[in-house]
PDBQT receptor file of N, H, CA, C and O in Angstrom, charges set to zero:
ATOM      1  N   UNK A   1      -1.679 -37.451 -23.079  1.00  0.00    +0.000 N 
ATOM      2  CA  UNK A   1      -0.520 -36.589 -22.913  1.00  0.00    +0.000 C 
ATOM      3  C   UNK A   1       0.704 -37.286 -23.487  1.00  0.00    +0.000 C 
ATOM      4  O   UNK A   1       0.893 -38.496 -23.607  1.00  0.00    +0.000 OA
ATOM      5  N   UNK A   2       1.192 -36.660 -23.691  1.00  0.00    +0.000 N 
ATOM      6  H   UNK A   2       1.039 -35.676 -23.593  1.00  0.00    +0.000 HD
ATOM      7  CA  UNK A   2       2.812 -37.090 -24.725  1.00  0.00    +0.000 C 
ATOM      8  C   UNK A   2       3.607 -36.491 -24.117  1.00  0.00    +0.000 C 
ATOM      9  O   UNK A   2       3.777 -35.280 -23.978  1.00  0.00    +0.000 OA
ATOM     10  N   UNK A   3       4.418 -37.838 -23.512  1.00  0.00    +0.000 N 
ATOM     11  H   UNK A   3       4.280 -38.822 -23.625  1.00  0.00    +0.000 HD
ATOM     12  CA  UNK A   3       5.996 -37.615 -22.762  1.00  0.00    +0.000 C 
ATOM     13  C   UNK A   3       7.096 -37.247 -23.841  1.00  0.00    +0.000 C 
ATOM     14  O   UNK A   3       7.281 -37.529 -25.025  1.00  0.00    +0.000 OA
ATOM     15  N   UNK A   4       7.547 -36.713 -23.168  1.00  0.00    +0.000 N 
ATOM     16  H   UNK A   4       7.397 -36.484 -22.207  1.00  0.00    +0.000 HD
ATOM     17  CA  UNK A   4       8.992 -36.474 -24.237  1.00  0.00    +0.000 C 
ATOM     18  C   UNK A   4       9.910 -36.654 -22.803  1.00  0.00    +0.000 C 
ATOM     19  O   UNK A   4       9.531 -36.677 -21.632  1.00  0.00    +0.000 OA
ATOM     20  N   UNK A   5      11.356 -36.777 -23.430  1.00  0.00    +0.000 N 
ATOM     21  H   UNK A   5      11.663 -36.758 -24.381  1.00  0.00    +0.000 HD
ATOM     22  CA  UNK A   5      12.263 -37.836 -23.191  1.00  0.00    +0.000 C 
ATOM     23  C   UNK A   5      12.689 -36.274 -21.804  1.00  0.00    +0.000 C 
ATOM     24  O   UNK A   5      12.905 -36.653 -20.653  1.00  0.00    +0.000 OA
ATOM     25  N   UNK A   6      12.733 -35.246 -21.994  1.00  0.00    +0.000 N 
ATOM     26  H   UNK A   6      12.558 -34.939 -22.929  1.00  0.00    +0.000 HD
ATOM     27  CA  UNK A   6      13.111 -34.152 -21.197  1.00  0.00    +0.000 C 
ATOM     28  C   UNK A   6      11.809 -33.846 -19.921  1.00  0.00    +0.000 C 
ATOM     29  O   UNK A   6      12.025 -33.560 -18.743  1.00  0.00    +0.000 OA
ATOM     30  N   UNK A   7      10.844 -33.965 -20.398  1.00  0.00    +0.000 N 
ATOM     31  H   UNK A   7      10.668 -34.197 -21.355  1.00  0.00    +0.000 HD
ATOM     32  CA  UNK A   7       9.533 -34.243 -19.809  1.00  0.00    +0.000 C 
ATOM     33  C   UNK A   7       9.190 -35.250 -18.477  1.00  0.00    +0.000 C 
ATOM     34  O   UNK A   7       8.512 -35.227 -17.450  1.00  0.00    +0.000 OA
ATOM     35  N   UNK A   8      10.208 -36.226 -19.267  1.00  0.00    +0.000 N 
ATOM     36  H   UNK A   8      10.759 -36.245 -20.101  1.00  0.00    +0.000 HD
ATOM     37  CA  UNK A   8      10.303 -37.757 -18.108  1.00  0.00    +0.000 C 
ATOM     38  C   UNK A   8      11.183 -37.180 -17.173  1.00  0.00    +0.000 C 
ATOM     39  O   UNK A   8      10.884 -36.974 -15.997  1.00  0.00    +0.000 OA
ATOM     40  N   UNK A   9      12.709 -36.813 -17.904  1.00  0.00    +0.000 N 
ATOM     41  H   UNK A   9      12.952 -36.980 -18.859  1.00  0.00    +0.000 HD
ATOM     42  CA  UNK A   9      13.760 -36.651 -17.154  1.00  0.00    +0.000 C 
ATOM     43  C   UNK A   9      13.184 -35.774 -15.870  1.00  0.00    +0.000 C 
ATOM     44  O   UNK A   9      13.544 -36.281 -14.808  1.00  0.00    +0.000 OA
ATOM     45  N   UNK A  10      12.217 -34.346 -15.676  1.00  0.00    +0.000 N 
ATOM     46  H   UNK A  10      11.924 -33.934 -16.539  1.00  0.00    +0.000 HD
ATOM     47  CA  UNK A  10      11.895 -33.227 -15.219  1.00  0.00    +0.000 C 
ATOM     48  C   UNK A  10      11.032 -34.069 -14.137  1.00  0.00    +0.000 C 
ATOM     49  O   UNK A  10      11.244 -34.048 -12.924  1.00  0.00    +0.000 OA
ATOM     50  N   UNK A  11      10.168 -34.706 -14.695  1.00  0.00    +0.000 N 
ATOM     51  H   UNK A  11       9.996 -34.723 -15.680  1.00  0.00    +0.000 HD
ATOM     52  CA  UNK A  11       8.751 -35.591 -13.723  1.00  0.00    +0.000 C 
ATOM     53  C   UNK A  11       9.826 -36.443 -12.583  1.00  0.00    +0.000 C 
ATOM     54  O   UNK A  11       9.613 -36.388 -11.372  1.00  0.00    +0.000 OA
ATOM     55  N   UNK A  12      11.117 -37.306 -13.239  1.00  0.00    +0.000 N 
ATOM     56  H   UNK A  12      11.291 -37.351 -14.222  1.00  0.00    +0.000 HD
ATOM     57  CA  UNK A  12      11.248 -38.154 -12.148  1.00  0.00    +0.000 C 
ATOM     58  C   UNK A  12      11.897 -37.362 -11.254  1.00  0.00    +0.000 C 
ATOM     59  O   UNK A  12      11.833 -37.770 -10.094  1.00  0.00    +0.000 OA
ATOM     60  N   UNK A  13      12.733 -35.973 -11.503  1.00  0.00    +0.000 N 
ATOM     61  H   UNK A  13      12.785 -35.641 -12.445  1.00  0.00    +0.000 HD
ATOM     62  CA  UNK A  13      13.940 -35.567 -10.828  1.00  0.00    +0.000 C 
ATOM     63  C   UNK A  13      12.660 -34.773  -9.481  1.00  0.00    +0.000 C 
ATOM     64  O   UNK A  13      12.927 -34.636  -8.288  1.00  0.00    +0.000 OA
ATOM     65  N   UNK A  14      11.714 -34.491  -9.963  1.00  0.00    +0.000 N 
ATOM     66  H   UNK A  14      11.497 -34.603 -10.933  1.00  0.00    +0.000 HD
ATOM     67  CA  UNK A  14      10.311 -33.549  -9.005  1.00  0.00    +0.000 C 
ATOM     68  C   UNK A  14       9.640 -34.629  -8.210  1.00  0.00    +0.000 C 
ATOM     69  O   UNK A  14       9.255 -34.470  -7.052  1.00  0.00    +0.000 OA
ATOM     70  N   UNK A  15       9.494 -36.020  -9.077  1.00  0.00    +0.000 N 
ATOM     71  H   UNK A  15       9.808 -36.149 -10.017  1.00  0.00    +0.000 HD
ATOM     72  CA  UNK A  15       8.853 -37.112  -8.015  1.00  0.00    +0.000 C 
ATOM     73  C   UNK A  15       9.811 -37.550  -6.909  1.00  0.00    +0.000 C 
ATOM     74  O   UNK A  15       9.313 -37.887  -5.835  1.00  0.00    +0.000 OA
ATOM     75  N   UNK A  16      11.494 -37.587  -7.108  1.00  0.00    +0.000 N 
ATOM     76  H   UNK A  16      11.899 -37.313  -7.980  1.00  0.00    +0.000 HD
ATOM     77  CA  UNK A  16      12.151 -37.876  -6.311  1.00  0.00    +0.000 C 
ATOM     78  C   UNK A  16      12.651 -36.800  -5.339  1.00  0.00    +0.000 C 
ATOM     79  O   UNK A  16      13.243 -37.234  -4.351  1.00  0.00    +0.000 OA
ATOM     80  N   UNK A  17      12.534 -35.660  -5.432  1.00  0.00    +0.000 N 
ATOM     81  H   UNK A  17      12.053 -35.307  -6.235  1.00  0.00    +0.000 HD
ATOM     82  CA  UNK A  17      12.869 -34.197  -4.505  1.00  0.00    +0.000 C 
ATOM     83  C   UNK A  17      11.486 -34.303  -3.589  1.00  0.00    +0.000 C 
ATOM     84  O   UNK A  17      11.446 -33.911  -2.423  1.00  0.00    +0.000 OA
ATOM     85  N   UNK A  18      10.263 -34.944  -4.353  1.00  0.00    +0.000 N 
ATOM     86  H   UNK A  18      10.296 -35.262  -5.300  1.00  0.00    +0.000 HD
ATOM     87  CA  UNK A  18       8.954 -34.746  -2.906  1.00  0.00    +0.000 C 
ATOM     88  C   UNK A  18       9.078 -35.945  -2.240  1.00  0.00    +0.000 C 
ATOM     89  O   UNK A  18       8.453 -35.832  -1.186  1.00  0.00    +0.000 OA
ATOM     90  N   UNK A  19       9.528 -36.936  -2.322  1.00  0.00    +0.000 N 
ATOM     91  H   UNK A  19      10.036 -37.028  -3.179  1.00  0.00    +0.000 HD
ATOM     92  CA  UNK A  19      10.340 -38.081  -1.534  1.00  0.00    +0.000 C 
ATOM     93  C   UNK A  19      11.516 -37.511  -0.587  1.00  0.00    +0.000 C 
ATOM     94  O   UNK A  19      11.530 -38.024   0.533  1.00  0.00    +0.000 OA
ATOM     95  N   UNK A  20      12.342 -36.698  -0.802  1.00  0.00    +0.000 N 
ATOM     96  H   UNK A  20      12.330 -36.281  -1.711  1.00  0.00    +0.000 HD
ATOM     97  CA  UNK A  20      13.580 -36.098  -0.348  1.00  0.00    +0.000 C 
ATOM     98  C   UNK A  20      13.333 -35.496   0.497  1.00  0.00    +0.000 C 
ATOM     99  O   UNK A  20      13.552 -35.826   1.662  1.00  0.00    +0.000 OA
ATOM    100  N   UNK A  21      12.734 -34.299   0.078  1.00  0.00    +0.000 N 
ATOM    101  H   UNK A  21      12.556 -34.031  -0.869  1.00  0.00    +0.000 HD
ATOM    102  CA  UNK A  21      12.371 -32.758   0.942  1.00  0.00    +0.000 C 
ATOM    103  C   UNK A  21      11.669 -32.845   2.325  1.00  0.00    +0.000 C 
ATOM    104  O   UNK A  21      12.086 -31.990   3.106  1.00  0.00    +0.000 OA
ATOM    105  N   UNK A  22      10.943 -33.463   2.701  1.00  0.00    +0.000 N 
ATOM    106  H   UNK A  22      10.604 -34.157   2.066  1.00  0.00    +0.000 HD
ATOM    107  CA  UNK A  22      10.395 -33.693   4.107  1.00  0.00    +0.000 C 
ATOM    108  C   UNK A  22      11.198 -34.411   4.650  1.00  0.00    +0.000 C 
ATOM    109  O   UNK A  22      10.590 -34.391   5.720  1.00  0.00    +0.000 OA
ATOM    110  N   UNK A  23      12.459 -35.348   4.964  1.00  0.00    +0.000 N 
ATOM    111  H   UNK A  23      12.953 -35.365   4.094  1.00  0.00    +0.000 HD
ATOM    112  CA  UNK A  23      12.998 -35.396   5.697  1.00  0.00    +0.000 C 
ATOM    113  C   UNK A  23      13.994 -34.305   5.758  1.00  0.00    +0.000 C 
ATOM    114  O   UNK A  23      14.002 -33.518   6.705  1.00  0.00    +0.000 OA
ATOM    115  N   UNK A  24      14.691 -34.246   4.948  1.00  0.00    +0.000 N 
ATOM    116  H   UNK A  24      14.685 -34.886   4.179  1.00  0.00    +0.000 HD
ATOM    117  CA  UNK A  24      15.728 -32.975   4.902  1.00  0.00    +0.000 C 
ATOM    118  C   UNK A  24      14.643 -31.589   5.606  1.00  0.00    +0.000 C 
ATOM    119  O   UNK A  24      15.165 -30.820   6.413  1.00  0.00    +0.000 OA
ATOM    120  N   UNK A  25      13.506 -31.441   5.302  1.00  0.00    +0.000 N 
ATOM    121  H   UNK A  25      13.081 -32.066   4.646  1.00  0.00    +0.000 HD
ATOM    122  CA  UNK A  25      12.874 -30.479   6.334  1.00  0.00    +0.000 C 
ATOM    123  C   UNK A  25      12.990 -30.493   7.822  1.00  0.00    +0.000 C 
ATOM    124  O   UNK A  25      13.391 -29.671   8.647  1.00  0.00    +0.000 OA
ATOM    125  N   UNK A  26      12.554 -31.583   7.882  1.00  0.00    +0.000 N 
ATOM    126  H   UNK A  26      12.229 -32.250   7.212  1.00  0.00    +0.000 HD
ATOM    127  CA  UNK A  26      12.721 -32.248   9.458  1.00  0.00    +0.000 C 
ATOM    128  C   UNK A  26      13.935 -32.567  10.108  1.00  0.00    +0.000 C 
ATOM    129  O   UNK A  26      13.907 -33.023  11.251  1.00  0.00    +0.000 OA
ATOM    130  N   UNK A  27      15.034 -32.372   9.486  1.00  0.00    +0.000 N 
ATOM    131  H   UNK A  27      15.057 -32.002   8.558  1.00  0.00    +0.000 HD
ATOM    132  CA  UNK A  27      16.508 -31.969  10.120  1.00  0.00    +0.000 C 
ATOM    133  C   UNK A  27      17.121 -30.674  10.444  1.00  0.00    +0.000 C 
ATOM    134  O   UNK A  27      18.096 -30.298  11.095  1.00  0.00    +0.000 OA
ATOM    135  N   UNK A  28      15.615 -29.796   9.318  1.00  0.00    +0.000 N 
ATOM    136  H   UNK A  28      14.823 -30.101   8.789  1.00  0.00    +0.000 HD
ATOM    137  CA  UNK A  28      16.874 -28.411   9.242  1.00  0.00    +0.000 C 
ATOM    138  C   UNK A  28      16.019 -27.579  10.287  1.00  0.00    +0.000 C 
ATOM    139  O   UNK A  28      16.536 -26.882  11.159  1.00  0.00    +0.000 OA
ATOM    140  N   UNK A  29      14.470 -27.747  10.079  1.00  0.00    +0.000 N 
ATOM    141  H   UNK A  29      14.049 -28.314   9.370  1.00  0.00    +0.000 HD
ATOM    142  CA  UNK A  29      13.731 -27.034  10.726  1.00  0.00    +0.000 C 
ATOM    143  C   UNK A  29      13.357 -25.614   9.893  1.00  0.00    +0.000 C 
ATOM    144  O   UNK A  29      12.798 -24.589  10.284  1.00  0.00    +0.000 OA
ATOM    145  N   UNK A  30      13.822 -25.935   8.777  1.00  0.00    +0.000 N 
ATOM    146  H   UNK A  30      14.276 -26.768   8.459  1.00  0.00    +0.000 HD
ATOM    147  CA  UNK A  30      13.248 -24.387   8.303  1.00  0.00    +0.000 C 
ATOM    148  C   UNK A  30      11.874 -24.620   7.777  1.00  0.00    +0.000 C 
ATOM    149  O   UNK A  30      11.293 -25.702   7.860  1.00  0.00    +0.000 OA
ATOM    150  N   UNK A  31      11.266 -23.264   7.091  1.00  0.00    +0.000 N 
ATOM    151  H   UNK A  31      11.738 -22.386   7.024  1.00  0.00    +0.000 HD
ATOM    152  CA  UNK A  31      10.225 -23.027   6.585  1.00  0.00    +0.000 C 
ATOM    153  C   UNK A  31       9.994 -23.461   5.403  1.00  0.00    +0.000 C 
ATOM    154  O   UNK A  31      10.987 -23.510   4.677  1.00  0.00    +0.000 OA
ATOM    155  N   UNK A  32       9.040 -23.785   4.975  1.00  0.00    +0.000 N 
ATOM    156  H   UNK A  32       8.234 -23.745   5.565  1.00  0.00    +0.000 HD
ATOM    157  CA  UNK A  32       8.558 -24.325   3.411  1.00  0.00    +0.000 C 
ATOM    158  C   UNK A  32       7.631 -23.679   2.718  1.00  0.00    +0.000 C 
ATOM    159  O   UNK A  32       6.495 -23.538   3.169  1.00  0.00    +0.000 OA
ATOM    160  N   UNK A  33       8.136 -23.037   1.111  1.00  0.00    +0.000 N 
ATOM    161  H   UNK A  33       9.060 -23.151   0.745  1.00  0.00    +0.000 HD
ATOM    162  CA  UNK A  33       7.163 -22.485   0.898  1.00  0.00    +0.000 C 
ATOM    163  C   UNK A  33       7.171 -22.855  -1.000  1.00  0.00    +0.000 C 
ATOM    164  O   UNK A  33       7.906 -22.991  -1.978  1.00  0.00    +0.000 OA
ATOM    165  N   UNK A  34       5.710 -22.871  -0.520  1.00  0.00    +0.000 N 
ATOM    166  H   UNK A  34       5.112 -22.761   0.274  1.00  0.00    +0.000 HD
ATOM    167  CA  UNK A  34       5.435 -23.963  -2.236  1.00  0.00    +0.000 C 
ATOM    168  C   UNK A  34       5.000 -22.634  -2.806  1.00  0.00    +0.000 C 
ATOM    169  O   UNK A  34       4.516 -21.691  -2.180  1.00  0.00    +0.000 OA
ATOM    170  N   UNK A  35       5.270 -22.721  -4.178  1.00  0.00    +0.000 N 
ATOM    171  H   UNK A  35       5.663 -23.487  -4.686  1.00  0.00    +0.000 HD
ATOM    172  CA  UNK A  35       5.267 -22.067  -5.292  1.00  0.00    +0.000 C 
ATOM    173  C   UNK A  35       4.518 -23.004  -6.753  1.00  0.00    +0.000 C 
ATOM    174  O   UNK A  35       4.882 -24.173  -6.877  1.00  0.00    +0.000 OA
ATOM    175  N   UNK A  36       3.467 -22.410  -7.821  1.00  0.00    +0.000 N 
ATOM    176  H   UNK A  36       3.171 -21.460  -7.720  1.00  0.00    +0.000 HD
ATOM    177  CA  UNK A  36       3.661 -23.177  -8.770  1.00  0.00    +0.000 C 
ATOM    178  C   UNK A  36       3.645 -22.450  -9.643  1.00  0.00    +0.000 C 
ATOM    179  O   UNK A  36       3.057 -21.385  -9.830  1.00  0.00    +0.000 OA
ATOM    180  N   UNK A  37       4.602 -23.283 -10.462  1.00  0.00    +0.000 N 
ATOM    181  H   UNK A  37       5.080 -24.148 -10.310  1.00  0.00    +0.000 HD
ATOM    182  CA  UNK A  37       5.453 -22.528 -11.677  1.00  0.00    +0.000 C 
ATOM    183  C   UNK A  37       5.403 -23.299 -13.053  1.00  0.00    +0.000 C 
ATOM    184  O   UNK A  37       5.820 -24.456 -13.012  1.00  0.00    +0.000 OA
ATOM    185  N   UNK A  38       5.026 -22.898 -14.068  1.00  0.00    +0.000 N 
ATOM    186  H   UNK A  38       4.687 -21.958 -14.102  1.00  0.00    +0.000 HD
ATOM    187  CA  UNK A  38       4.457 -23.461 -15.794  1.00  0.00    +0.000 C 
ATOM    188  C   UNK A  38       5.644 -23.942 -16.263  1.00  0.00    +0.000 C 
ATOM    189  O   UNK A  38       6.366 -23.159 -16.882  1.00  0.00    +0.000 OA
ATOM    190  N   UNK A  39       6.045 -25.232 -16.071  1.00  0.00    +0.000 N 
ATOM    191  H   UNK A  39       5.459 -25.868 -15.569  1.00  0.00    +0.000 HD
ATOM    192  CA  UNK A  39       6.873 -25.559 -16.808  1.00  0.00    +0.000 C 
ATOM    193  C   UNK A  39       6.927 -26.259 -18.388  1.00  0.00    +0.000 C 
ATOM    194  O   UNK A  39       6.171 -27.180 -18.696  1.00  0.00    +0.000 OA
ATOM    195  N   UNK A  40       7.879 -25.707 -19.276  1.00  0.00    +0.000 N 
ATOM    196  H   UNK A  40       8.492 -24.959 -19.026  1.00  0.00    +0.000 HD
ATOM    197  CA  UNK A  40       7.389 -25.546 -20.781  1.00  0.00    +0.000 C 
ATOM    198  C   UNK A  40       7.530 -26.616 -21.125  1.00  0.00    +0.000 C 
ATOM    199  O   UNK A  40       6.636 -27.023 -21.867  1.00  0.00    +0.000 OA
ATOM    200  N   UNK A  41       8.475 -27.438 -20.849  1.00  0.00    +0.000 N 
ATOM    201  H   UNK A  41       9.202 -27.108 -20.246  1.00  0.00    +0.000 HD
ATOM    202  CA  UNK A  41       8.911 -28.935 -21.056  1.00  0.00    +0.000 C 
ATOM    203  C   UNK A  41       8.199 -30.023 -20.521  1.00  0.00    +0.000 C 
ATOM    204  O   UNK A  41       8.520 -31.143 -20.919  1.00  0.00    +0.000 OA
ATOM    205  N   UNK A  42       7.377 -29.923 -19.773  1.00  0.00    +0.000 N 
ATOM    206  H   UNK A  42       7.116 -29.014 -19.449  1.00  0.00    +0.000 HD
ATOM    207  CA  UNK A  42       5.946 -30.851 -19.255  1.00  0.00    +0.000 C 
ATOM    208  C   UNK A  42       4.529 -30.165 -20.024  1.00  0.00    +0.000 C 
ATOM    209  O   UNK A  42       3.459 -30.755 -20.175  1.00  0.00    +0.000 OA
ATOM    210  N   UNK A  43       4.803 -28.962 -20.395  1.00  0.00    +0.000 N 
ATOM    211  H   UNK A  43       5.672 -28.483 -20.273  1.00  0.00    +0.000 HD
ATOM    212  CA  UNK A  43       3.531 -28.540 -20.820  1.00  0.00    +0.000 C 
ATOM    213  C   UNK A  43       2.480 -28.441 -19.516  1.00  0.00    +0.000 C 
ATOM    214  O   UNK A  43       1.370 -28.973 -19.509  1.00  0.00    +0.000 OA
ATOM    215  N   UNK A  44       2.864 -27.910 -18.770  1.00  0.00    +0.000 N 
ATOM    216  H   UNK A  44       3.766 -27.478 -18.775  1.00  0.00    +0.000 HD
ATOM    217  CA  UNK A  44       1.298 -27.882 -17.554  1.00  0.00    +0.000 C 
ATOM    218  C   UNK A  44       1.994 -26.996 -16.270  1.00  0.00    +0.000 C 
ATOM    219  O   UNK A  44       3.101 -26.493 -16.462  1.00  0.00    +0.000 OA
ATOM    220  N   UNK A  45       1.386 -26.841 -15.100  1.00  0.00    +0.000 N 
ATOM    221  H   UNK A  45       0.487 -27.250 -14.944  1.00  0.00    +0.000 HD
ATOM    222  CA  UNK A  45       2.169 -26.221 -13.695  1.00  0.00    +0.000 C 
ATOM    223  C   UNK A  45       2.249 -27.540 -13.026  1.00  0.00    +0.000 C 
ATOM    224  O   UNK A  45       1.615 -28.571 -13.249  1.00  0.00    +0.000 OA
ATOM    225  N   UNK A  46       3.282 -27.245 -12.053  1.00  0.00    +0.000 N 
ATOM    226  H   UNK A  46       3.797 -26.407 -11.872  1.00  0.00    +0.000 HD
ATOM    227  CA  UNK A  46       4.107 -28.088 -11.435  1.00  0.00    +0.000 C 
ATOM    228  C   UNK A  46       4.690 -27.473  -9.996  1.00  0.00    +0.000 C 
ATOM    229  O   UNK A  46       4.772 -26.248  -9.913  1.00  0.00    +0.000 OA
ATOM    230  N   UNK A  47       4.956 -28.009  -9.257  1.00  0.00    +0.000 N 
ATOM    231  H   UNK A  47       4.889 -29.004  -9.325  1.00  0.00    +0.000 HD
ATOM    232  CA  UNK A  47       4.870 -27.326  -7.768  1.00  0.00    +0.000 C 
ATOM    233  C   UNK A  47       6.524 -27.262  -7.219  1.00  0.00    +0.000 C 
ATOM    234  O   UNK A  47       7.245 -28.240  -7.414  1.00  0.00    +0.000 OA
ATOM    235  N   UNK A  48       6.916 -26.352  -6.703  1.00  0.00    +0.000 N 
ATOM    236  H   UNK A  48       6.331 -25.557  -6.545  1.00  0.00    +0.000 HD
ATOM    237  CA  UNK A  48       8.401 -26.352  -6.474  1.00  0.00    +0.000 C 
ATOM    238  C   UNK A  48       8.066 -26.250  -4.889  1.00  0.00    +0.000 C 
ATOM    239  O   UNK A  48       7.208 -25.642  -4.249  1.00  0.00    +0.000 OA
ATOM    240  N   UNK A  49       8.755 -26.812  -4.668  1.00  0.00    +0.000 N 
ATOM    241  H   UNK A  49       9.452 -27.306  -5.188  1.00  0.00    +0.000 HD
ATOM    242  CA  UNK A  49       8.820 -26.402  -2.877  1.00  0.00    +0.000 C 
ATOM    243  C   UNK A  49      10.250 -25.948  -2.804  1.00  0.00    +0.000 C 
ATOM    244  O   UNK A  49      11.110 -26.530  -3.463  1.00  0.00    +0.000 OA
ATOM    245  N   UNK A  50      10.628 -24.602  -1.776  1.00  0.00    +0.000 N 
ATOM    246  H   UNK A  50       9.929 -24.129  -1.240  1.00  0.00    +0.000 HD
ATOM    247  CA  UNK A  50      11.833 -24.581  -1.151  1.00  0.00    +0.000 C 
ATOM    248  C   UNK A  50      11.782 -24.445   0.429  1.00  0.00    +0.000 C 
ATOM    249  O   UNK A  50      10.845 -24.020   1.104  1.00  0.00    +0.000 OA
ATOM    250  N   UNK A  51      13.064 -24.926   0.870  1.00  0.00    +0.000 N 
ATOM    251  H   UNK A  51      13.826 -25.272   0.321  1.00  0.00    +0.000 HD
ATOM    252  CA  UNK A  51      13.017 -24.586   2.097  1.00  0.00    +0.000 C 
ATOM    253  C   UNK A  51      13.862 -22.949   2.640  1.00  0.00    +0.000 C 
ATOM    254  O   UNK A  51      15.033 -22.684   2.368  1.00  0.00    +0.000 OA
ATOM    255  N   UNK A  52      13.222 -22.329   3.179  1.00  0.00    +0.000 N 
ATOM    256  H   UNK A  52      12.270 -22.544   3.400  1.00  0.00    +0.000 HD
ATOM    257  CA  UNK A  52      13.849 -20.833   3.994  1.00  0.00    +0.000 C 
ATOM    258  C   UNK A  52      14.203 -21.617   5.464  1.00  0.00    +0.000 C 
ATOM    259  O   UNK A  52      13.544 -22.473   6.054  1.00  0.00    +0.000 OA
ATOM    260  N   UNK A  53      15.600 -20.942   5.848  1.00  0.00    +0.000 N 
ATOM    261  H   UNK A  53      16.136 -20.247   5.368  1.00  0.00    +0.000 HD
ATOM    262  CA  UNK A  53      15.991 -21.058   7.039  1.00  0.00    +0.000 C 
ATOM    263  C   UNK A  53      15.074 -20.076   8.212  1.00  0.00    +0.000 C 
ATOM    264  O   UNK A  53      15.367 -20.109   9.407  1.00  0.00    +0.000 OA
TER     265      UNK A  53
């Protein structure tokens, strides 16, 4: 697989939000609901989580 420089930027900002998101869950108490969505700039699907109040 071949990183590109927007590719990296996308991977670290998603590796560091699934580090993030479970505590910030566990303060707010809301709901979580994962989604996966094709992103063009990684070339592959990739998992978004949000939280609903």
């Amino acid at each position: 697989m071949k990183l590109t420089r927007r590719g990296f930027i996308a991977s670290a900002i998603a590796a560091g939000s699934v580090r993030a998101l479970p505590q910030i869950a566990a303060k707010t108490g809301g709901r979580r609901i994962l989604t996966l969505v094709y992103d063009k700039s990684l070339g592959m699907m990739r998992a978004v989580d949000k939280l609903v109040p």
